[in-house]
C-alpha positions in Angstrom: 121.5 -76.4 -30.7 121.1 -76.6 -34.9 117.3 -77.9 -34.8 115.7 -78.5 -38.1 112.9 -75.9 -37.3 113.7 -73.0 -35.0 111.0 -71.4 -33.7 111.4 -68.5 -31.0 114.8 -68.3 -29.6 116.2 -67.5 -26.3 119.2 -65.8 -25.0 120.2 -69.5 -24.1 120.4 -70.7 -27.8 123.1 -68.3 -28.4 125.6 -69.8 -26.1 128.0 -71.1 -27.5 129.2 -74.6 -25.5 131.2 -76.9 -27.8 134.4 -78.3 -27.8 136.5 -76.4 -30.4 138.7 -78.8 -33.0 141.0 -75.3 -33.9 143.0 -78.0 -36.3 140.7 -78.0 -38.5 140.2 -73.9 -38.9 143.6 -72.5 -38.6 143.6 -69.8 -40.8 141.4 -68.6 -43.6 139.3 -64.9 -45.2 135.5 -64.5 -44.8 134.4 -61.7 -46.9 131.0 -60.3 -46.6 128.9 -56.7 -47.6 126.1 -55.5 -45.2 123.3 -52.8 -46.3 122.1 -50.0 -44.1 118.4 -49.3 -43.5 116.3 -47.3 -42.6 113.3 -47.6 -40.2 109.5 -46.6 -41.1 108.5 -47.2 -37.2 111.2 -45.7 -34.9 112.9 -47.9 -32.3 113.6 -45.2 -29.5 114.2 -46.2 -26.3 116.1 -49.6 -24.8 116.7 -50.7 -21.9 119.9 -53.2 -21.0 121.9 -55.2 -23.2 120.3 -53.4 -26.8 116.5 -54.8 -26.1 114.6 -52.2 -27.9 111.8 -50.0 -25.8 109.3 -50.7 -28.8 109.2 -53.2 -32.1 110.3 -51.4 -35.2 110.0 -52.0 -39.1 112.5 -51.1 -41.2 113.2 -51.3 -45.5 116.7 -53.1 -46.2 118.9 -50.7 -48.6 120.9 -51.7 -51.3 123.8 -49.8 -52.2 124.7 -47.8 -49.0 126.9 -51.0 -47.1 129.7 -51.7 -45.7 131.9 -54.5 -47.3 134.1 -56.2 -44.4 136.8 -58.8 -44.6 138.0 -61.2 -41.2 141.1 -62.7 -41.9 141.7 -65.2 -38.7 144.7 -67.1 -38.0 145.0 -69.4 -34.6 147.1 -68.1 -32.0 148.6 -70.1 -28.6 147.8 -67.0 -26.4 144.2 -66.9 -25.4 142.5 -63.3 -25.7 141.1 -60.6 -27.5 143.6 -59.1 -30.2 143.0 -57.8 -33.8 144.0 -55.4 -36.2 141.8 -53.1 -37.5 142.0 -51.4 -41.2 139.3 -48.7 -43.1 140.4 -49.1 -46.6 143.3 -50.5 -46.1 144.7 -48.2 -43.6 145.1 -48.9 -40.1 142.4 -47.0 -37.6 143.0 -46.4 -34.4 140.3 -44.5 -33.8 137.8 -47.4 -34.7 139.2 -49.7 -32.4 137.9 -49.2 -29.3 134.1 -50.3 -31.0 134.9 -53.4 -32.1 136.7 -54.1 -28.8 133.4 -53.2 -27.1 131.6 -55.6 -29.7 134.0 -58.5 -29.1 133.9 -58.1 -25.3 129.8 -58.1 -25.5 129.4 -61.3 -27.8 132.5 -63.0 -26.0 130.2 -65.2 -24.3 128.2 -66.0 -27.2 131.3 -66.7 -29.3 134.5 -67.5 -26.6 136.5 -69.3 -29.8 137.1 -65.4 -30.9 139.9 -65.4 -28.1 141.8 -68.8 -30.2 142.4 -66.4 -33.7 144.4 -63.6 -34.0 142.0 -61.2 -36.3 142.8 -58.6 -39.3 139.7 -56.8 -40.4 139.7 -54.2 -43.6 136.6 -52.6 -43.3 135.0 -49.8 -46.0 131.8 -47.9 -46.8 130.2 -47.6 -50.3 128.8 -44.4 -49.4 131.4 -41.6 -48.2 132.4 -41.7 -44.4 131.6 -38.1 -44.0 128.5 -38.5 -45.5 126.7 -38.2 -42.3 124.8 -41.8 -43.2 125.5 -44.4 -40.0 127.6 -46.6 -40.7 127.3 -48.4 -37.6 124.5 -50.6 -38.5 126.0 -51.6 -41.7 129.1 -51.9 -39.9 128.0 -54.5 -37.2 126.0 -56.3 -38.8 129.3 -57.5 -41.5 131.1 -57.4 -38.4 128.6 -60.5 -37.3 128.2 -61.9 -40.3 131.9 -62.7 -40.7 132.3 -63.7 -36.9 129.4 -66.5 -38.0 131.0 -67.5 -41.0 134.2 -68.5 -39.0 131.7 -70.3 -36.3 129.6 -72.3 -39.5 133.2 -73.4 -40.3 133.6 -74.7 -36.9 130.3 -76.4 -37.0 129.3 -76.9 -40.5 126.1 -78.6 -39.7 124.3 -75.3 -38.6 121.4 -74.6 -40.4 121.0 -71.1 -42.6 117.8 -70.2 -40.1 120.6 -70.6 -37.1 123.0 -68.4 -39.0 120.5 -65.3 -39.0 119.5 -65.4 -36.1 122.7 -65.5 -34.3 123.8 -63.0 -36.7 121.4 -60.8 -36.2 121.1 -61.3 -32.0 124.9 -60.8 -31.9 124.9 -57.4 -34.6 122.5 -56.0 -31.9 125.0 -56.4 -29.6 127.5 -53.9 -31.5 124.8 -51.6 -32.6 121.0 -51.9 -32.2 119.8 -51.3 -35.4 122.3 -53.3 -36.9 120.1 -56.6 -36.5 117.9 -55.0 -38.9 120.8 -55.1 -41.6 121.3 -59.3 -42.0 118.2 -60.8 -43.8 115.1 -59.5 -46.0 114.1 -56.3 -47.7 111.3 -55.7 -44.9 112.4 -56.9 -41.2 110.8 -56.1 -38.0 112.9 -56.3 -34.5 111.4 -56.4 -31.6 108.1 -58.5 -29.8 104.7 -57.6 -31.4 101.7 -59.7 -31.0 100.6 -59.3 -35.2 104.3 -60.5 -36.3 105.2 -64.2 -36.1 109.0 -65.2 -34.8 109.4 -61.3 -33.4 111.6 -61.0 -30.8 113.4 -58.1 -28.7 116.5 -60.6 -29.1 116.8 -60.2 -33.2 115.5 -58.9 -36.1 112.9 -61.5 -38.5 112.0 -61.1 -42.2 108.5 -59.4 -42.7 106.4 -62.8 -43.0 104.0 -61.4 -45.3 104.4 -60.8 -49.0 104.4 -57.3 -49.6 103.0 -55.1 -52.5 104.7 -55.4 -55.3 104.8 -51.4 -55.6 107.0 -51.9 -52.4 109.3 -54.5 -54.1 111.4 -52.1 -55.6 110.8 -48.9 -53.3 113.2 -46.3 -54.1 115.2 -44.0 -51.2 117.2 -40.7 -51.8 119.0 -39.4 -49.2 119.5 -36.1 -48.8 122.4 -35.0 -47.3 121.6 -31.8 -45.6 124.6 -32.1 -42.9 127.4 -34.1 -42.8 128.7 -33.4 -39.4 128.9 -35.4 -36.4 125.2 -35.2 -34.4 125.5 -32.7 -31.4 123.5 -35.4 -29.8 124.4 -39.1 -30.1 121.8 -41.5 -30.8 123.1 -43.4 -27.5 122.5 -40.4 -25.2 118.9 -39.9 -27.1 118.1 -43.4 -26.4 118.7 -43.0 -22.2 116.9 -40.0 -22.3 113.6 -42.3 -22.9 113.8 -43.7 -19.7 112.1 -40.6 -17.4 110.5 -39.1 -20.5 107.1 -37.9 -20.3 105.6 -39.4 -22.8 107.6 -42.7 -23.0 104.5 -44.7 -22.0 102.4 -43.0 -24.6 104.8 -43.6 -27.7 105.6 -47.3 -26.9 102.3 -47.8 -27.6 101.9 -46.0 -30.6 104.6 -48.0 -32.1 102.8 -51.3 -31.6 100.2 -49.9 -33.2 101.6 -47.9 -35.7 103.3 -51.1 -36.7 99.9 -53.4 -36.9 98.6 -50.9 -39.1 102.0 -51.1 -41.6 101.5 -55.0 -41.9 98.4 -54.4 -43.2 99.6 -51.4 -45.5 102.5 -53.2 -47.4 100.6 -56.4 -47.8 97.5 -54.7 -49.8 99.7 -51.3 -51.3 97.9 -48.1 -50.0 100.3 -45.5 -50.4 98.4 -42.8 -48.9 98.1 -44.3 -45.9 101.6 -45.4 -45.8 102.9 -41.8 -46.6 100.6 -40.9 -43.6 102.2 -43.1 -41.4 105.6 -43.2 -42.5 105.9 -39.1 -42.2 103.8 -39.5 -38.5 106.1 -41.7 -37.2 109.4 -40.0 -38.0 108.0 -36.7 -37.0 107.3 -38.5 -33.7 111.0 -39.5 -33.1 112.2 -36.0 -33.3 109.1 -34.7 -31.2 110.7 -37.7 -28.7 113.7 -35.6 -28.8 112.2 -31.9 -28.4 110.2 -33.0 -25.4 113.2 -34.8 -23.5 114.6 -33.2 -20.8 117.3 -32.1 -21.6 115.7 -31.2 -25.0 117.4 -31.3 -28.3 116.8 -30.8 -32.1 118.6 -32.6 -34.7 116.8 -31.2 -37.5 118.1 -28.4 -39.6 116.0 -25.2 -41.1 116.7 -27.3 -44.5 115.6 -30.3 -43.3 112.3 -28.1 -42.7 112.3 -26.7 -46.0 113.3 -30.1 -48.1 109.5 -31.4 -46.1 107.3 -28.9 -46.9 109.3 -28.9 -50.6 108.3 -32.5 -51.0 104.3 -31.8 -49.2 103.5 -29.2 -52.0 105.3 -31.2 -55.0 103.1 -34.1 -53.8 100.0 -32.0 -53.5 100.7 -30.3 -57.1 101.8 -33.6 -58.8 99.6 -36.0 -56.8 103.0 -38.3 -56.9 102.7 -40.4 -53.9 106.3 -39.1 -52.6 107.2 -39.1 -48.8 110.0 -38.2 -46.5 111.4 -40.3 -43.6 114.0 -39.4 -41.1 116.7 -40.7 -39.4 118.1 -39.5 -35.9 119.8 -36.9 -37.5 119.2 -33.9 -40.2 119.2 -35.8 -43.2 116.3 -36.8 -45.3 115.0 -40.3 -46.6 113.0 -39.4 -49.9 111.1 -42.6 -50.5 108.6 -43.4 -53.9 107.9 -45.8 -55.9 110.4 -47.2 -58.9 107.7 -46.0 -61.6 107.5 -42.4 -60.3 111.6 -42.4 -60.8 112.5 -40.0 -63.3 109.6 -37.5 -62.7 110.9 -37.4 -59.0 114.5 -37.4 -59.5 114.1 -34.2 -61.6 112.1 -33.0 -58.7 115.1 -33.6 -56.8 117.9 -32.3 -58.8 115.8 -28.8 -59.6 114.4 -28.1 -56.2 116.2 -30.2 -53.4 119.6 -30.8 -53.8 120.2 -27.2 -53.5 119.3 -27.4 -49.7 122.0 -30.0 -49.5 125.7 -30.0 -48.3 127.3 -29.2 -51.1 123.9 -30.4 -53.3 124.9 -34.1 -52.5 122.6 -36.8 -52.3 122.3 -40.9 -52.3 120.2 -42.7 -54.8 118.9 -45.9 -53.4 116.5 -48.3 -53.1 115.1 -51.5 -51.2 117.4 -54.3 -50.8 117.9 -58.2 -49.8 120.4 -58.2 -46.8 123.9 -59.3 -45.7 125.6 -61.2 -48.6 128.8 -63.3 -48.7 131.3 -62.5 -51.1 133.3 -65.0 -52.6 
């Protein structure tokens, strides 16, 4: 079960099928913060138990996360109970997620029904923010939920960690697998990337460029509200869509051609792409039946804002976007004060309430002592 060298895992690997010695972890606090991030090539589309349609690439962040704490304590009453707190507070209306998350990995991790849990849960970056939290949120929720298994079996390796991590985030939300290891991570099977799988996300394996080492990401926060669309409902509507087949495809090739672009540093053809591909998603979305639109008439003017500031400045500044209204500004650390000033005079005023996230490329899940 804890080889020395892991390769490709299966769903089998997962299951959990030791004796549990609950003596010797009665009660105890893992502590651990999680980074959102934000996908290059879209994942949209999956079919059962969160396999993604098509692979996907994603950048790490660093200071939008979500910093979780598990206190367990043994209980003599099998079963799934915990408390739930968001900064301290109870919340109710949080629950029935993490119940959902506990029932899908109960399988994986059937020692969760011996411990009685209390988890305070908060977000760096404002709750009403209109910035997922779930991914952030999922993946701490797994990374704490290993901790308490490596205590059980403190012979796993590191490699094991991850992976389980990551294969059980999925589980709560898909792109959380995305959120446990590396500053470039790909999730999903694709034939150029060694280790992928639909089961977890893997660190890139190449060394990027170093002018993607410290990429920088804005968000712009154009609308804070609840989608009118969820991004669950988006996701089903890629099963009869008309140009499912066609987009599939594009991502596995979309993504062949990134490899290539963050290991030697062209940023034109990485704006090229980037801004293609999240484009694409919403097209997904206008051309499923029914149709929706998640972007705003800001989110149009903030992208043709940032196409003529790059054609006037020749600063190699792009856009990405999420499955929602907001806007991912992303540049390169160099270009960081010419751009911000960009920001500040000419976008945040297309902004709710001229609000915004500086950010940048990050390194993963991290345990806090």
């Amino acid at each position: 079960m804890f080889k020395e060298e892991v390769v490709k895992m299966t769903i089998k690997d997962f299951i959990f099928d030791r004796e549990v010695d609950l003596a010797s972890v009665v009660q105890g606090t893992f502590s651990w913060s999680s980074p959102s991030n934000i996908a290059l090539v879209k994942y949209w589309g999956k079919k059962d138990n969160q396999i993604p349609a098509n692979p996907s690439l994603s950048f790490t962040l660093s200071n939008c996360k979500t910093i979780t704490s598990l206190e367990y304590k043994v209980k003599t009453k099998k079963g799934i109970s915990f408390d739930l707190l968001f900064e301290g507070k109870p919340k109710e209306d949080f629950k029935p997620k993490v119940q959902k998350f506990f029932e899908r990995i109960l399988s994986y991790c059937p020692y969760i029904e011996d411990y009685h849990f209390v988890i305070d849960t908060e977000n760096t970056f404002p709750h009403s923010s209109g910035i997922a939290s779930s991914a952030s949120g999922m993946a701490a929720m797994a990374v704490n939920i290993m901790s308490l298994e490596k205590a059980l079996f403190p012979e796993m390796t590191d490699e094991y960690f991850d992976k389980k991590a990551s294969f059980l985030a999925r589980l709560g939300s898909g792109s959380a697998c995305r959120s446990i290891v590396g500053s470039v991570v790909v999730w999903g099977e694709h034939k150029d990337i060694a280790d992928s799988s639909d089961l977890y996300g893997v660190a890139f394996p190449e060394e990027v460029h170093e002018v993607f080492k410290d990429y920088c990401d804005v968000i712009l926060l154009v609308d804070k509200g609840e989608k009118k669309v969820s991004s669950t409902v988006g996701h089903d509507l890629m099963h009869n869509h008309p140009f499912a087949k066609e987009r599939f495809a594009q991502a596995h090739t979309n993504l062949a051609k990134l490899k290539n672009i963050l290991v030697e540093g062209n940023l034109e053809e990485f704006i090229s792409l980037v801004e293609s591909e999240a484009l694409t998603l919403h097209a997904m979305m206008m051309t499923s039946m029914p149709y929706f639109i998640l972007m705003k008439p800001k989110t149009l003017k903030i992208i043709e804002k940032i196409w003529s500031f790059r054609e006037q400045t020749k600063i190699p500044v792009c856009f990405t976007l999420d499955a929602g209204a907001n806007v991912h500004l992303l540049f390169p650390k160099q270009d960081k004060d010419f751009v911000m000033t960009f920001i500040r005079q000419e976008l945040a005023e297309h902004c709710q309430g001229k609000h915004f996230i500086e950010d940048q490329i990050g390194f993963g899940s991290e345990r806090i002592k």
